[in-house]
N, CA, C and O atoms as a GROMACS GRO file, in nm:
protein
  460
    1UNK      N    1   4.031  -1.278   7.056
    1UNK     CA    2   3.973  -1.364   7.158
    1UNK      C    3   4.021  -1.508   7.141
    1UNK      O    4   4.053  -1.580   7.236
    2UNK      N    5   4.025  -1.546   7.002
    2UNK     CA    6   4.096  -1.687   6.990
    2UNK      C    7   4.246  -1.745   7.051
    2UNK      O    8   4.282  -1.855   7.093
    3UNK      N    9   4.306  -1.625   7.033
    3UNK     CA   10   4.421  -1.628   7.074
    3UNK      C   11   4.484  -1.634   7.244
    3UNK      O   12   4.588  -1.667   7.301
    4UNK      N   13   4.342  -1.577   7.283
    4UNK     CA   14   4.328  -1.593   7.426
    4UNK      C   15   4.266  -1.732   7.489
    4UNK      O   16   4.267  -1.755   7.610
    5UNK      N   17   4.218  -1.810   7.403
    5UNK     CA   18   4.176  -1.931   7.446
    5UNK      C   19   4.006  -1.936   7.417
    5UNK      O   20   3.948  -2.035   7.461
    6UNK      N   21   3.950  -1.863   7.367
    6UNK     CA   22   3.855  -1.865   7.347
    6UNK      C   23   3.766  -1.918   7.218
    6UNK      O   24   3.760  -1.858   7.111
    7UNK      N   25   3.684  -2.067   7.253
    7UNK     CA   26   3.624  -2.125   7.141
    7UNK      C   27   3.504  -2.135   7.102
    7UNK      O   28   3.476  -2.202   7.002
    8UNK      N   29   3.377  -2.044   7.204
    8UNK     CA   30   3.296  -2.013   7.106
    8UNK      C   31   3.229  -1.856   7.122
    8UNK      O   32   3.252  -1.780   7.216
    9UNK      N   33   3.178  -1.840   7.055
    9UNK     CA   34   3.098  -1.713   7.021
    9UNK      C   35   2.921  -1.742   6.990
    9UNK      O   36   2.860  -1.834   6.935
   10UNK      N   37   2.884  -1.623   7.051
   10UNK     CA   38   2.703  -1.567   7.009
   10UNK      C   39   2.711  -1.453   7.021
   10UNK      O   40   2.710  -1.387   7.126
   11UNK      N   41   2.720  -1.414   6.906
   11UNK     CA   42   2.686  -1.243   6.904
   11UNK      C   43   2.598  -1.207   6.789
   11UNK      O   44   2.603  -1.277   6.688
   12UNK      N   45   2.511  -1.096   6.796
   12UNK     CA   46   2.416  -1.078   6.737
   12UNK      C   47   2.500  -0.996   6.610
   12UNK      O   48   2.421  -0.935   6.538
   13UNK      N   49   2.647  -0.982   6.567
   13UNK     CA   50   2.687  -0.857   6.514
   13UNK      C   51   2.654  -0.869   6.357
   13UNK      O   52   2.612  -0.776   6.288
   14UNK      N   53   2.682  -0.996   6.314
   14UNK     CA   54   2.695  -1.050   6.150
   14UNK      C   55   2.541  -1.014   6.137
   14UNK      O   56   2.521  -0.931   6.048
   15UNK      N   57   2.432  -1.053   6.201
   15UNK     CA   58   2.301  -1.066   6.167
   15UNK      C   59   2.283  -0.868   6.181
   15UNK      O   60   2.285  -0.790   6.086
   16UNK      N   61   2.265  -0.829   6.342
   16UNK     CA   62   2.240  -0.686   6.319
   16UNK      C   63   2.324  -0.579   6.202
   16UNK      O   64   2.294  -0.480   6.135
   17UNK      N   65   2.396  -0.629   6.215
   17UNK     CA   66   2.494  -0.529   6.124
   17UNK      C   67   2.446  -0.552   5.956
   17UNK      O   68   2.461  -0.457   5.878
   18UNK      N   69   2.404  -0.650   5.920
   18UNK     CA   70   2.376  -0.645   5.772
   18UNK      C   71   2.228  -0.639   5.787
   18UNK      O   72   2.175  -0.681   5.684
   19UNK      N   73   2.145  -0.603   5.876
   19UNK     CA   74   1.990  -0.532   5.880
   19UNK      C   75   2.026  -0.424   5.851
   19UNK      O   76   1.954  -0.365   5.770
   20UNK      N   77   2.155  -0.348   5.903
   20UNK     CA   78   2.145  -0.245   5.843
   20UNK      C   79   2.272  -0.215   5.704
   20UNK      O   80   2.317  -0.108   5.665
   21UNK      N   81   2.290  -0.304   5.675
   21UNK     CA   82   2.348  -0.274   5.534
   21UNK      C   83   2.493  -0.279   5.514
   21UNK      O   84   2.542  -0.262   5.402
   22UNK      N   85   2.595  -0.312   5.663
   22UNK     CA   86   2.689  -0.327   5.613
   22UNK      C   87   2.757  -0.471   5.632
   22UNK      O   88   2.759  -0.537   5.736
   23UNK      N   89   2.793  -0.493   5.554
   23UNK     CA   90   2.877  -0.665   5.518
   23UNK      C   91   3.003  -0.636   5.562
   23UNK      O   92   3.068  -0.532   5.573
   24UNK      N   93   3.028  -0.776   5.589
   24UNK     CA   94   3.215  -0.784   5.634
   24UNK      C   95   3.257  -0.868   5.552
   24UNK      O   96   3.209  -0.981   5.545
   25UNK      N   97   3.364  -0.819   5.469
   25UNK     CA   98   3.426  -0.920   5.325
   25UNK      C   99   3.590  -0.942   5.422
   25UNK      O  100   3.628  -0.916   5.537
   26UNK      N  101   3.641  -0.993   5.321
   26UNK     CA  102   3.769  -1.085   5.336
   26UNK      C  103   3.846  -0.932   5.338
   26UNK      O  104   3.960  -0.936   5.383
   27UNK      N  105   3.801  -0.808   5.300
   27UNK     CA  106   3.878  -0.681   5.242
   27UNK      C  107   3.824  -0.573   5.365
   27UNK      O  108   3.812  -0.451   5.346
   28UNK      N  109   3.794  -0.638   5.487
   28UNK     CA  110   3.780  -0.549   5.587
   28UNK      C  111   3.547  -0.534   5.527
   28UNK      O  112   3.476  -0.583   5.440
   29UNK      N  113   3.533  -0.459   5.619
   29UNK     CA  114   3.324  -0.438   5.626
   29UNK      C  115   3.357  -0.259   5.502
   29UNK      O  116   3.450  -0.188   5.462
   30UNK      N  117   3.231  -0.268   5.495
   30UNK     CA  118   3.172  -0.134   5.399
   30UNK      C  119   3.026  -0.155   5.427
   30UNK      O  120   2.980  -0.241   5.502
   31UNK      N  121   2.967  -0.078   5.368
   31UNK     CA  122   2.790  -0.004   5.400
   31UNK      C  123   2.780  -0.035   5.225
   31UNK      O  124   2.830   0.036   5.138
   32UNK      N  125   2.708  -0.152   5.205
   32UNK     CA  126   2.617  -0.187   5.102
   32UNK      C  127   2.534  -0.068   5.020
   32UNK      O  128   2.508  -0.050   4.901
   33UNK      N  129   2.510  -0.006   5.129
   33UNK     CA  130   2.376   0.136   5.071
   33UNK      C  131   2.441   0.212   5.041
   33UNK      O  132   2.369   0.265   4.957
   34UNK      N  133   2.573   0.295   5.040
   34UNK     CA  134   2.711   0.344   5.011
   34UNK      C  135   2.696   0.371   4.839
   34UNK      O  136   2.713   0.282   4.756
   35UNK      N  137   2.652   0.543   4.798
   35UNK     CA  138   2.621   0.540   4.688
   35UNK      C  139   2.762   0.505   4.566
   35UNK      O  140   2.759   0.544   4.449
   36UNK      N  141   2.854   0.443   4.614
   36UNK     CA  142   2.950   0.380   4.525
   36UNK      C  143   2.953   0.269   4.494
   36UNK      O  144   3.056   0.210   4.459
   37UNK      N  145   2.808   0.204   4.503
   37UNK     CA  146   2.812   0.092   4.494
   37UNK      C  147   2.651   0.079   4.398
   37UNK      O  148   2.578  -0.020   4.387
   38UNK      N  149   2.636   0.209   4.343
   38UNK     CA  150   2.561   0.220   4.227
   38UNK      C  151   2.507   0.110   4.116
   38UNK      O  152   2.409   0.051   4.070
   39UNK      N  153   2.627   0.125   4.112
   39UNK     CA  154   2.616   0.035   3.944
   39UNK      C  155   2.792  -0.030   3.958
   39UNK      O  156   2.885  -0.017   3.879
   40UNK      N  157   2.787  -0.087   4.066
   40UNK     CA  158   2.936  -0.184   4.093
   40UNK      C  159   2.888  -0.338   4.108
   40UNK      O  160   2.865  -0.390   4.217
   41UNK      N  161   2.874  -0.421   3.948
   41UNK     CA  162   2.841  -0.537   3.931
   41UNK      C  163   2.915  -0.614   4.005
   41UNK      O  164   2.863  -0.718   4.047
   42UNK      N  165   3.051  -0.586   4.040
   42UNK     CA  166   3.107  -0.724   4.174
   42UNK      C  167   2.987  -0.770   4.264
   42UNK      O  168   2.876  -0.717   4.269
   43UNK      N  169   3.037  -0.892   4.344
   43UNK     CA  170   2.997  -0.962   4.459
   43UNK      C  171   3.048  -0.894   4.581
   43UNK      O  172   3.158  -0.840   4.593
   44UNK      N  173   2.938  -0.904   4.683
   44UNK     CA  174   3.016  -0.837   4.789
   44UNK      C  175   3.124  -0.842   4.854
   44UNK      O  176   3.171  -0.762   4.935
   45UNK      N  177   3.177  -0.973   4.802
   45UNK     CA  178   3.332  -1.029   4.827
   45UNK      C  179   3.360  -1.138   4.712
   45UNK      O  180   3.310  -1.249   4.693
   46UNK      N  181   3.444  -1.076   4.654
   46UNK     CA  182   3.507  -1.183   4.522
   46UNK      C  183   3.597  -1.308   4.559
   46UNK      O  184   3.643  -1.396   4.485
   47UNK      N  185   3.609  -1.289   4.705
   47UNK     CA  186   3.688  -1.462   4.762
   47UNK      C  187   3.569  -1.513   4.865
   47UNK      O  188   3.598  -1.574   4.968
   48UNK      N  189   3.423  -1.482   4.824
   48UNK     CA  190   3.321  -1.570   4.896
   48UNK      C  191   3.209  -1.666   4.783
   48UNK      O  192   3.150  -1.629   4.681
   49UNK      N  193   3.211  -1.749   4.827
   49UNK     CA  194   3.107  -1.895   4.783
   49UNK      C  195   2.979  -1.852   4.803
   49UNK      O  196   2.900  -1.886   4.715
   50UNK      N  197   2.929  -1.777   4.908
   50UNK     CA  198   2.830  -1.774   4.941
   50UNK      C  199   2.716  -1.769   4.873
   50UNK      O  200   2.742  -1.704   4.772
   51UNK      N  201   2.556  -1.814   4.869
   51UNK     CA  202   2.466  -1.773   4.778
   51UNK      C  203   2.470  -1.624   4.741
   51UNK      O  204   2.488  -1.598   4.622
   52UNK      N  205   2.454  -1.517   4.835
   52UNK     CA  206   2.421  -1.381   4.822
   52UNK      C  207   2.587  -1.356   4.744
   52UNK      O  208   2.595  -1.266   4.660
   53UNK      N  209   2.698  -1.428   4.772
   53UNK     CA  210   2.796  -1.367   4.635
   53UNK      C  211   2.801  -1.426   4.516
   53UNK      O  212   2.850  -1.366   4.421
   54UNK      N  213   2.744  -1.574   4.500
   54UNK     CA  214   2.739  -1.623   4.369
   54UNK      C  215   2.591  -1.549   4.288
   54UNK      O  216   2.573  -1.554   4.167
   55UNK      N  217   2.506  -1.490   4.377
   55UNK     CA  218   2.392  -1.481   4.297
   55UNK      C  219   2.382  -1.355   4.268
   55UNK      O  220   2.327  -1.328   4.161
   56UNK      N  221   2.426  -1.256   4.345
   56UNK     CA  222   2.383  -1.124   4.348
   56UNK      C  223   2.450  -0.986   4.346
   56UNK      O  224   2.539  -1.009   4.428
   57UNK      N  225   2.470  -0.861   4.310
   57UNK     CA  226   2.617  -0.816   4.253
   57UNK      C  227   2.588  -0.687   4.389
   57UNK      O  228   2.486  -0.702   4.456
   58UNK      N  229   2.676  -0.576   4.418
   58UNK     CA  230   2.681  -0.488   4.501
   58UNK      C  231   2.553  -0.412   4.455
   58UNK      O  232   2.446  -0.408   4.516
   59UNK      N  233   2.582  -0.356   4.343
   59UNK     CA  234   2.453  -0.275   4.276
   59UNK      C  235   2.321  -0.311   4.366
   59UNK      O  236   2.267  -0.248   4.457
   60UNK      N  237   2.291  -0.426   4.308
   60UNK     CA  238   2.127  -0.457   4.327
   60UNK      C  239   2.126  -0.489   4.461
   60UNK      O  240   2.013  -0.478   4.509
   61UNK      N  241   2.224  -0.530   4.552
   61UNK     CA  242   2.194  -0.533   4.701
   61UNK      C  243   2.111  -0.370   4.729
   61UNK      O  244   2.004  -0.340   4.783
   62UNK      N  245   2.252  -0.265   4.643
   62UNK     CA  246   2.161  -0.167   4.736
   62UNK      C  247   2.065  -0.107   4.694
   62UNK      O  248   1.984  -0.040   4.758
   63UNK      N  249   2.071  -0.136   4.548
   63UNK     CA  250   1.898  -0.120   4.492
   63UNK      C  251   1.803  -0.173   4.597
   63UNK      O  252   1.695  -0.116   4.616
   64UNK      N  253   1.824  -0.235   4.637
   64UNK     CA  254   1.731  -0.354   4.713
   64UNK      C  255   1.677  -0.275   4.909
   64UNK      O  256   1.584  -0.268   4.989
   65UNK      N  257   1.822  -0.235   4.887
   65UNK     CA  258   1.818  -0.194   5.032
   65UNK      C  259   1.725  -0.046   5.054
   65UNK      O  260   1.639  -0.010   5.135
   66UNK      N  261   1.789   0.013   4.940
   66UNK     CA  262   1.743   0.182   4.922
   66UNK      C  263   1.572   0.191   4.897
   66UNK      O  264   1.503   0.292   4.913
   67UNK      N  265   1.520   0.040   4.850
   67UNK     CA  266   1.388   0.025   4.831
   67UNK      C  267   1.342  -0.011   4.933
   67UNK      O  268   1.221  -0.031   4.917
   68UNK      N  269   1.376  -0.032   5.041
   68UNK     CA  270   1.300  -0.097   5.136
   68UNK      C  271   1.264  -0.248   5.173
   68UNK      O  272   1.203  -0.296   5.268
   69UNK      N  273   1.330  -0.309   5.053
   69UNK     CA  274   1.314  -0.418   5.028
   69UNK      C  275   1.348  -0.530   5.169
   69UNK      O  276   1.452  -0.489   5.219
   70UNK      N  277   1.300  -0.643   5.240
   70UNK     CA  278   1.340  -0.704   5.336
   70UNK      C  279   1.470  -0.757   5.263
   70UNK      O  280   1.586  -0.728   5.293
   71UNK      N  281   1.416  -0.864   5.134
   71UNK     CA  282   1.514  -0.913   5.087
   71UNK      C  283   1.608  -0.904   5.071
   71UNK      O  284   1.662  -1.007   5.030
   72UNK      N  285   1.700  -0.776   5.091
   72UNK     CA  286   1.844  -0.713   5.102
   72UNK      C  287   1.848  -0.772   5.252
   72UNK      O  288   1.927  -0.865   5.263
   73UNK      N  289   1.809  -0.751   5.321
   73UNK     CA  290   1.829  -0.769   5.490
   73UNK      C  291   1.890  -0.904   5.450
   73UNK      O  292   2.011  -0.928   5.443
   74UNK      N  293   1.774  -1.001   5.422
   74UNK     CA  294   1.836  -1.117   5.471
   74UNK      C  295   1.966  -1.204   5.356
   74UNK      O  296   2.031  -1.305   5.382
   75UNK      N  297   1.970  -1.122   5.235
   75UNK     CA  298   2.097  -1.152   5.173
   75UNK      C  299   2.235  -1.140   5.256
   75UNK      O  300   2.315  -1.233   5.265
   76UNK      N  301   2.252  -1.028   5.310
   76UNK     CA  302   2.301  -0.983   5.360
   76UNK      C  303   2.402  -1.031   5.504
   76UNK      O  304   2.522  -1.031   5.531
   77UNK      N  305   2.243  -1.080   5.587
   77UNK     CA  306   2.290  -1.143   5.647
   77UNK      C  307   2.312  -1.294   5.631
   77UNK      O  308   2.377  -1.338   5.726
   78UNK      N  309   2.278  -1.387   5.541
   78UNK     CA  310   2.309  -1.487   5.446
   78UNK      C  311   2.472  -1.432   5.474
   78UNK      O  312   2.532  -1.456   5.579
   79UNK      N  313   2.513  -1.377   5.393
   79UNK     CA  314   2.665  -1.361   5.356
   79UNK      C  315   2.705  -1.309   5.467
   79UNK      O  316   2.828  -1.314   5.467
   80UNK      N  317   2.658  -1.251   5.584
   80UNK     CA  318   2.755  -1.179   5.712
   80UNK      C  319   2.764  -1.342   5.795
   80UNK      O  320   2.850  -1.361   5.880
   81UNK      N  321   2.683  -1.431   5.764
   81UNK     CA  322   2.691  -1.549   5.862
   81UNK      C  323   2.800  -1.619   5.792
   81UNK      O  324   2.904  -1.647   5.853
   82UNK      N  325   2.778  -1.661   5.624
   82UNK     CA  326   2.874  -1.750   5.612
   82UNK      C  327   3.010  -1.714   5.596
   82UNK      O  328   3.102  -1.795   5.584
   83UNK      N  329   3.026  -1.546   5.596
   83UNK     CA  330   3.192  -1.501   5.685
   83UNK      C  331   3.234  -1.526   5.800
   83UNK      O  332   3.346  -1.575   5.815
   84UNK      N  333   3.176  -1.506   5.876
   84UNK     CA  334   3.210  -1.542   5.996
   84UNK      C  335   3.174  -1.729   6.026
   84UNK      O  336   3.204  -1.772   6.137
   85UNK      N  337   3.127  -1.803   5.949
   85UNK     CA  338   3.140  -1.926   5.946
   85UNK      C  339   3.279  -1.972   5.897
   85UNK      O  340   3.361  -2.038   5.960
   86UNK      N  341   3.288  -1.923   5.768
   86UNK     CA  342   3.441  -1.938   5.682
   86UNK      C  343   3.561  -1.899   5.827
   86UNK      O  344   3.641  -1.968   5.890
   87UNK      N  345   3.528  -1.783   5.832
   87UNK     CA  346   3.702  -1.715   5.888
   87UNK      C  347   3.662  -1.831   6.057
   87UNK      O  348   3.697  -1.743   6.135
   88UNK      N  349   3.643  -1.883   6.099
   88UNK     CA  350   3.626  -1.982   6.204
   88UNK      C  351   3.688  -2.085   6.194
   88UNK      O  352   3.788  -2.116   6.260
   89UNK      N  353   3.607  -2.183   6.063
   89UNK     CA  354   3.647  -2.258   5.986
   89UNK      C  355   3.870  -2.275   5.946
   89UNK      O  356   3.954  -2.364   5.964
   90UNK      N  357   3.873  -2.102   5.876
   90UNK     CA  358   4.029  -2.109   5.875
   90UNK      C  359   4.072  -2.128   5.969
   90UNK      O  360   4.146  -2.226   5.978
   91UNK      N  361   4.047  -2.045   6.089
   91UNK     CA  362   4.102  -2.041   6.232
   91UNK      C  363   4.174  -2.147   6.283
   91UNK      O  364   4.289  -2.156   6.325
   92UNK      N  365   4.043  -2.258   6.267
   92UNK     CA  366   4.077  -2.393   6.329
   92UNK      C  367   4.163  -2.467   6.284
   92UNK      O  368   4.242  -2.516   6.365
   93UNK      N  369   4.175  -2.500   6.135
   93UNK     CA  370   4.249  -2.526   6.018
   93UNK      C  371   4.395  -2.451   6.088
   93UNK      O  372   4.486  -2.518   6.137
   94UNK      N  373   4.396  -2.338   6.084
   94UNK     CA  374   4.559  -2.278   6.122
   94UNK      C  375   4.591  -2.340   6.248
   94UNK      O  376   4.705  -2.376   6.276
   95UNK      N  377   4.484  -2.355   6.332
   95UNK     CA  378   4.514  -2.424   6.481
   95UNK      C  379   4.610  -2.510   6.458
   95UNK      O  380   4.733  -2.502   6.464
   96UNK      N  381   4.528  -2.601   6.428
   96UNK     CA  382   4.559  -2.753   6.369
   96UNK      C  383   4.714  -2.744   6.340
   96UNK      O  384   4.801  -2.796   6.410
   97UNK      N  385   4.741  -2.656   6.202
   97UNK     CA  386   4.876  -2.657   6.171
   97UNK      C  387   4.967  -2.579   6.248
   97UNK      O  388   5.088  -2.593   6.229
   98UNK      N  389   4.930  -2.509   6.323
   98UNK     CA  390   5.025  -2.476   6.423
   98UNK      C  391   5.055  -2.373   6.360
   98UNK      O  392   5.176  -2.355   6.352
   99UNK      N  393   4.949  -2.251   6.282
   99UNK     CA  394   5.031  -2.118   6.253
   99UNK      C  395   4.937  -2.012   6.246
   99UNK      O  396   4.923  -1.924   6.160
  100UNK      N  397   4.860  -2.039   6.372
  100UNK     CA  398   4.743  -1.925   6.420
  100UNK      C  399   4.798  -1.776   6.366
  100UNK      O  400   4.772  -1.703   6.270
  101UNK      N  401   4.870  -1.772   6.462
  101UNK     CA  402   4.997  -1.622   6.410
  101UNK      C  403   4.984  -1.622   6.299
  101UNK      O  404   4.882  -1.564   6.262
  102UNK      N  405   5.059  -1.674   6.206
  102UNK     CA  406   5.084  -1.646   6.078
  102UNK      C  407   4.958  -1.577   5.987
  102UNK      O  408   4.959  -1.480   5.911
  103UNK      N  409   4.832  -1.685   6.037
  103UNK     CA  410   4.688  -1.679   5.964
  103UNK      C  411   4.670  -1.503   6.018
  103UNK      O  412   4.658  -1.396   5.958
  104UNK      N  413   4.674  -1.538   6.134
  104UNK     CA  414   4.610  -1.387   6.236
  104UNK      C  415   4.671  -1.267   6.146
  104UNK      O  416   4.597  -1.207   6.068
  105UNK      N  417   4.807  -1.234   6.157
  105UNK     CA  418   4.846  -1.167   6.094
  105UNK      C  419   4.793  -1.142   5.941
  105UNK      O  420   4.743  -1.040   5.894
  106UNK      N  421   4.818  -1.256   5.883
  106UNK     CA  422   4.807  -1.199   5.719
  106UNK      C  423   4.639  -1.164   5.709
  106UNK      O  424   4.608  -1.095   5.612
  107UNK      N  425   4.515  -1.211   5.815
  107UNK     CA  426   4.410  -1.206   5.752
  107UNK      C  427   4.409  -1.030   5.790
  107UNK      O  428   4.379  -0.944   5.708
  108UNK      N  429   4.450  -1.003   5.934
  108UNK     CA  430   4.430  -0.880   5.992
  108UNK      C  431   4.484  -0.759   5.890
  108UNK      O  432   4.422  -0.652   5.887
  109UNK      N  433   4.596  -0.779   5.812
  109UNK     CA  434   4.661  -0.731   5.710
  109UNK      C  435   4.553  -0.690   5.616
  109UNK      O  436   4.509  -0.577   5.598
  110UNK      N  437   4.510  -0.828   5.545
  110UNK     CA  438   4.425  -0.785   5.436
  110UNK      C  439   4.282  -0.724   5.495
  110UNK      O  440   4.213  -0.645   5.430
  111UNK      N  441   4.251  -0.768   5.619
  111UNK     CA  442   4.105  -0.675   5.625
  111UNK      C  443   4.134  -0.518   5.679
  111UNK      O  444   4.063  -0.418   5.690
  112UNK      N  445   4.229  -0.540   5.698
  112UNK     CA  446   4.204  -0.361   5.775
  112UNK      C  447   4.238  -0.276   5.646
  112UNK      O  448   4.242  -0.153   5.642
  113UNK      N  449   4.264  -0.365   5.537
  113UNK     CA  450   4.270  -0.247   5.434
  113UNK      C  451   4.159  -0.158   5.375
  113UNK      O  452   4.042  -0.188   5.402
  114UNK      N  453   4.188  -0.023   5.275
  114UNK     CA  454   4.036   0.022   5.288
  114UNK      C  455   3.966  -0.030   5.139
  114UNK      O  456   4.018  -0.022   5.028
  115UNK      N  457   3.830  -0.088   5.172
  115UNK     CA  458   3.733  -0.144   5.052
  115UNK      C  459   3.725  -0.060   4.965
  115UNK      O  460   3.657  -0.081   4.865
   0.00000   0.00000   0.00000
């Protein structure tokens, strides 16, 4: 859509989508509740700042989630907002330098790979 001229967005997807458990990392989205993510002490993305990745590891999200817990919800979406804040953020930054393409490509590269 950026590429088409388009500069802003409201969509409910970052918020609904991590009510129900799945996050979007820099490495393409996965399902938090996803019993491979047991006892997998990483962050839900190891190239995010975010509180819910500095504070909290995959494991206990879905401990969290599998309990019923709200508090998974809104970690969750904590970190689905400040992705889609970040990758915006680059966007504009590539604008700026004049290598939308370049960005587009390499990010589309690394997310469509599989988590």
């Amino acid at each position: 859509a950026v590429e088409r001229g388009v500069d802003m967005f409201d969509c409910v997807i970052p918020t609904r989508n991590a009510r129900n458990g799945q996050v979007f990392t820099s490495f393409g989205k996965f399902s938090v509740k996803a019993a491979a993510n047991r006892d997998d002490m990483r962050p839900l993305d190891p190239e995010c700042d975010c509180y819910t990745c500095k504070n909290f590891t995959r494991a206990f999200l879905r401990h969290m989630f599998m309990a019923g817990e709200i508090l998974s919800m809104r970690l969750t979406s904590i970190h689905n907002l400040y992705f889609y804040k970040r990758l915006m953020e680059q966007i504009r930054e590539s604008i700026k330098q004049n290598r939308f393409i370049e960005f587009k490509n390499k990010f589309l590269t690394k997310y469509l790979q599989e988590v």
